[in-house]
N, C-alpha and C positions, 0 to 999 in steps of 0.2 A: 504494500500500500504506500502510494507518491504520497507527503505530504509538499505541498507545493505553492510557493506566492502565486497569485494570480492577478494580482496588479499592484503596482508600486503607482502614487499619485504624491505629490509635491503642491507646498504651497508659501511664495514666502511674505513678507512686508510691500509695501508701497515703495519706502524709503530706500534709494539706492545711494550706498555710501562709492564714490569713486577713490580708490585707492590714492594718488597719490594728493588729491583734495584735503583726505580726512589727513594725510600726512603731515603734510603742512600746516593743518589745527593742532594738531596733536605737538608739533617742532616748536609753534609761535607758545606755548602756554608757560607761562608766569613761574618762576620756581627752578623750572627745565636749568642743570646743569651743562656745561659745555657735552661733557661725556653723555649724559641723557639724550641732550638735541642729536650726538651724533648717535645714538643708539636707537634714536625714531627712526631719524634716516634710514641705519643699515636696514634695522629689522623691517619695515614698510615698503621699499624699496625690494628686497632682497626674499621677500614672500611669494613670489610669484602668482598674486591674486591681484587682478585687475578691478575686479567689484563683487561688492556684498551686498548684502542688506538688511535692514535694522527697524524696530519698530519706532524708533527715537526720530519721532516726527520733526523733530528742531535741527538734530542731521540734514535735512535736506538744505543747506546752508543757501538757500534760496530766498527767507525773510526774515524778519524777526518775530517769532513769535510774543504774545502776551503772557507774565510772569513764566518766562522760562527755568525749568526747571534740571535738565542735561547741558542745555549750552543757550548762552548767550550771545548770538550775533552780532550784537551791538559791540561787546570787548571782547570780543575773540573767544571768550572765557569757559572752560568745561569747570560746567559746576559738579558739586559731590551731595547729589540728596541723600535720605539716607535709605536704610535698608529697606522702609515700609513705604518708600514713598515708591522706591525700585521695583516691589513685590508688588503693589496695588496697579501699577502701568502692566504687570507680569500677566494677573489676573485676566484685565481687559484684551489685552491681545492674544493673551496664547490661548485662551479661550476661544476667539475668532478663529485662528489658525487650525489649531484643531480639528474645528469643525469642517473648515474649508478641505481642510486635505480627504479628511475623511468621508466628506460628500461626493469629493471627487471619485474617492475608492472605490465606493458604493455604485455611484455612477456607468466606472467604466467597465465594470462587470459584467455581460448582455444577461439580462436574466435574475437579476442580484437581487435583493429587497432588503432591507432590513429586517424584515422576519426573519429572514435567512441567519442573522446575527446572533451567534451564539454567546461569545465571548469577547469582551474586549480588553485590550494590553494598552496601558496607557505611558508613554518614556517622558523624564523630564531632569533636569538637575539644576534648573536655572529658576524655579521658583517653587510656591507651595500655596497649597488652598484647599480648604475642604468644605462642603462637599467640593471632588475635587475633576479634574477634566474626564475622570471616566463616565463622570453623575452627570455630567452637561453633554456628552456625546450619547447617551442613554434618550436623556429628553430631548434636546434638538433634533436629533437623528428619527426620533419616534422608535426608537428600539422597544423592545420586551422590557418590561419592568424588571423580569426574571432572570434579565442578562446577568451572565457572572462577569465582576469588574476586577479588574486587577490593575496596581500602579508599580512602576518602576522606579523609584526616586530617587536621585543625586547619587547615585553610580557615576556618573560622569561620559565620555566619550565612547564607552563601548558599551552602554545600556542597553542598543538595539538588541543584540547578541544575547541574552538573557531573554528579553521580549521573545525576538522568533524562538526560540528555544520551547518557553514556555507552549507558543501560541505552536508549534507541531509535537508535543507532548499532550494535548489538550485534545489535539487531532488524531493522536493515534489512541487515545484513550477513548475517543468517541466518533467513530469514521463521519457522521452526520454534521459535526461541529463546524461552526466556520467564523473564525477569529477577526476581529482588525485590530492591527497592533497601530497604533499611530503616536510619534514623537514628536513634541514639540521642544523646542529650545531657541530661548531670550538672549542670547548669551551676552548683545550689546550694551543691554541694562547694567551690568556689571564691569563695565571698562570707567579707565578715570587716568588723570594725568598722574606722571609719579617716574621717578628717576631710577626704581629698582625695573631689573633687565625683567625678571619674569611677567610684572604687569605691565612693562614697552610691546613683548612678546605675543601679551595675551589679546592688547588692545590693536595690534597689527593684524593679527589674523580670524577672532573669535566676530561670528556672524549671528544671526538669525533665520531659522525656516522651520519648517515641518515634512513630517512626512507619514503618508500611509499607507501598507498591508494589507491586503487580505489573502490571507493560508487558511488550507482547507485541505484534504482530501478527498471532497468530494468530486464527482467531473461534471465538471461543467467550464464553459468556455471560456479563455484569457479574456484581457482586458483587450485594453488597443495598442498593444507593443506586437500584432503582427501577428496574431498567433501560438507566440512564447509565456511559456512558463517557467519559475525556476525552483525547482525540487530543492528542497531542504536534505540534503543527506545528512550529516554528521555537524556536529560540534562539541567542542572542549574550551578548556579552561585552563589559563596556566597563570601560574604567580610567579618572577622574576625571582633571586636572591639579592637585589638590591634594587634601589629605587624608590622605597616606600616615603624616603623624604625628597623625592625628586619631581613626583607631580599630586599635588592633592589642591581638593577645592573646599575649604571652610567661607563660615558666614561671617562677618564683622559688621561692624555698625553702619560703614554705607559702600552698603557691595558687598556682595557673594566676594572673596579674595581667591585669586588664583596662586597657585606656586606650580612655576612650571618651566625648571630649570635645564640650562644648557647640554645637562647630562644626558637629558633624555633620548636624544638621538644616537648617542653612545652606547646608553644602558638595551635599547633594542636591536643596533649593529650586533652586538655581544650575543645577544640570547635570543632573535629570533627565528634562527635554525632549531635550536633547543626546543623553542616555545611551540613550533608547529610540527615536529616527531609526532605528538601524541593523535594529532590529528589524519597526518599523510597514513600511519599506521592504519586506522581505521578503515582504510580501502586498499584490499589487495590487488585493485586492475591497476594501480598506480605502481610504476618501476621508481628504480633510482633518480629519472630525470625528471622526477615533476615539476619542475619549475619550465620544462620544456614541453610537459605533455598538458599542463591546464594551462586551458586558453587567455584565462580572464583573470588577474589578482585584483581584486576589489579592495585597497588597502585605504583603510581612513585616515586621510588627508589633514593629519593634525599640522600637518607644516611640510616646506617644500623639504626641510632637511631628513624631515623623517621618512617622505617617497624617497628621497634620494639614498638614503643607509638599505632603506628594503630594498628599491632595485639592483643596486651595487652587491650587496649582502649575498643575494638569491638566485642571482644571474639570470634578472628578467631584462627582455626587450621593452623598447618603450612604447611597441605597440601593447604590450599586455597590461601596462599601466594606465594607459589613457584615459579609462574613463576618471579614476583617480586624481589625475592631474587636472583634465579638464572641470572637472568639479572645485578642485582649489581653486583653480582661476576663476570661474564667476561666482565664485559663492560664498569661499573661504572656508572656515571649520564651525561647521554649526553643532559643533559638538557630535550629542546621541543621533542626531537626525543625518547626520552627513551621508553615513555611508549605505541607509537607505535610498540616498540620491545616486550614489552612485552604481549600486546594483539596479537603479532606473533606468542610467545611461546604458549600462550592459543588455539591460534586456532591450532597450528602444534600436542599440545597436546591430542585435540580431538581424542573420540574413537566414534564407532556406536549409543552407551547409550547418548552420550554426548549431541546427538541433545535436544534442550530446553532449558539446562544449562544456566544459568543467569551469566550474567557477571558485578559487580559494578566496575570499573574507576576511579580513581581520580589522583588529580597531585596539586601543590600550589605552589605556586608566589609572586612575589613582590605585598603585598597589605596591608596586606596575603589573598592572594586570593586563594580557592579552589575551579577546577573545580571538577565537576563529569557527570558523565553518566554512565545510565542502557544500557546494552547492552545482545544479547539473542545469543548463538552459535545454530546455524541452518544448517542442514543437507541440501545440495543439490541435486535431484535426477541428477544420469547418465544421462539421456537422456534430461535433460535442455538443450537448445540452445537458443542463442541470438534472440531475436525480430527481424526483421528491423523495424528501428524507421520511428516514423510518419516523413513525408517529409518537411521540415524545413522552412517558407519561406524567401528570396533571403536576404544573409549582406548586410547592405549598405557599408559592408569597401568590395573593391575591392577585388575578389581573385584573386592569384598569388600563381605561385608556389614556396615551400619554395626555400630559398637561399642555393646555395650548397655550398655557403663561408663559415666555421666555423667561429663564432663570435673572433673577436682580441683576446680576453681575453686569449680563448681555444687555439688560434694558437700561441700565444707566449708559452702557455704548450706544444705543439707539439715539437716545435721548440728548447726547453729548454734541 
């Protein structure tokens, strides 16, 4: 039994930050040491990410907004609200985003419904609220009341990898089930001016998006990627022997704080042949050369130095990278959501030949933890259509029908 994505959908901000625009804000600000200004430079410059985007409406250095509260056009100035004022913006958007990706999911499904929703995975590490985005994806969406919800919380960079995990354990424990795992992540709320290398680092590269899932086992038709689906075969988990003070994300009083030192691209040079044994293990049609027999390394894009140690490291082409790459360049690192984009670009990329095509996965974390997963691009036939599934027996949670009250949150955005 395949458990299998059937469509990846994306969704991100309005606000597009142009790289070397936000540079030059970030170089002019107040405090900025010689070494600092030149550490914007290198880092900004030297990231190989042309544009993001951000829900930091004032970003779009276009006007002045009224009582600005991230930056002030008028003096160049990035302000530092604090962590509740960060978390309440977090709320209102990643809220919308959510929804969006996951409409979209639902969408490009032929045949899909929301009924069909069994379960849903919710990733995030860049904010908090409860009730929390699985409860507003339930109501919005018009899901079952009975849906089972689950959250992912402040894992950091490789949450997705837990999510699908979850969501084809779920699958194989119930062949009828049918998951949407959807990530959101704010990560820009959290950038701020500052002379130390790891917050130059984080504010050079860390973006804003979302993205959404849907896995199933059951058969029924891809999305609109042509076709293609992508079989969840295996995944693991490995923990480094060093690192654990080399990338972590705590909260402080204004801003989520990142630490996310120089080592890092070192400390996975190092260990991630090690890291992915336990994985290539897992499948015995794979020889000695797997880095020549999968087509596709889907590696999260935490920075141009880290593509560079993994393909140097693993002796991949840079066509096997590209979707990778091409993802840092307009997007940058949206953290947990990233490398859902770019298992997007793999599948969108798919041709006829492609069905088979192996797909390796990974992404790394505060630990330093890297996740990975084999995954296999597979063709869908035309004439696939959805089962009905076996007949369910009765919630003990009451149904009702959903509420057609938009939850507070969303209706003060309405309203706004």
């Amino acid at each position: 039994m395949a458990v299998s994505v059937r469509t990846i959908q994306t969704a991100v901000p309005a606000t597009v930050l142009t790289q070397h625009l936000v540079r030059d804000v970030f170089a002019a600000q107040e405090g900025l040491t010689r070494l600092g200004r030149r550490l914007v430079t290198a880092s900004f410059d030297g990231s190989a990410i042309e544009t993001r985007y951000s829900v930091i409406d004032e970003l779009t250095l276009d006007r002045q907004f009224d009582d600005p509260q991230f930056f002030d056009l008028a003096s160049g100035a990035l302000l530092a609200p604090s962590t509740r004022v960060r978390n309440e913006l977090y709320i209102e958007r990643a809220s919308l985003l959510y929804i969006e990706a996951a409409r979209k999911a639902l969408d490009a499904v032929p045949g899909l419904t929301a009924a069909d929703i069994t379960h849903v995975v919710t990733v995030s590490c860049t904010g908090f609220f409860a009730p929390g985005p699985d409860y507003v994806l339930v109501r919005e969406l018009g899901l079952a009341p009975s849906t089972l919800r689950y959250h992912v919380g402040f894992m950091g960079c490789y949450a997705a990898f837990p999510a699908l995990r979850m969501a084809k354990s779920f699958c194989e424990a119930d062949p009828d089930a049918v998951v949407l795992v959807v990530s959101a992540e704010l990560c820009t709320l959290h950038v701020r001016s500052s002379n130390e290398p790891d917050q130059i680092v984080a504010s050079s590269v860390f973006a804003d998006g979302a993205a959404a899932a849907i896995v199933t086992a059951r058969d029924m038709p891809a999305g609109p990627e042509d076709g293609f689906v992508l079989d969840l075969d295996f995944f693991e988990s490995v923990l480094t022997p060093v690192g654990e003070q080399d990338m972590a994300w705590k909260i402080g009083d204004e801003g989520f704080e990142m630490i996310l030192s120089s080592y890092v691209p070192k400390i996975i040079d190092e260990h991630i042949t090690g890291a992915l044994e336990p994985l290539l293990a897992r499948d015995a049609s794979l020889g000695a050369e797997a880095s020549t027999e999968i087509a596709h390394w889907a590696v999260h894009p935490g920075g141009r130095s880290i593509l560079d140690k993994v393909e140097s490291k693993l002796g991949l082409s840079e066509q096997q990278m590209t979707a990778s790459r091409e993802i840092l360049r307009d997007y940058g690192n949206m953290s947990s959501a990233t490398i859902l984009f770019v298992l997007k670009a793999i599948l969108e990329s798919a041709t006829p030949p492609s069905g088979g095509d192996r797909v390796c996965a990974m992404a790394f974390g505060p630990g330093l933890t890297v996740e990975t997963g084999l995954m296999t691009v597979r063709s869908v036939p035309a004439e696939s259509s959805i089962e009905v599934p076996v007949e369910r027996p009765a919630s003990s949670v009451a149904a009702r029908e959903p509420e057609t009250a938009t939850p507070r949150v969303l209706a003060e955005v309405s309203e706004a």
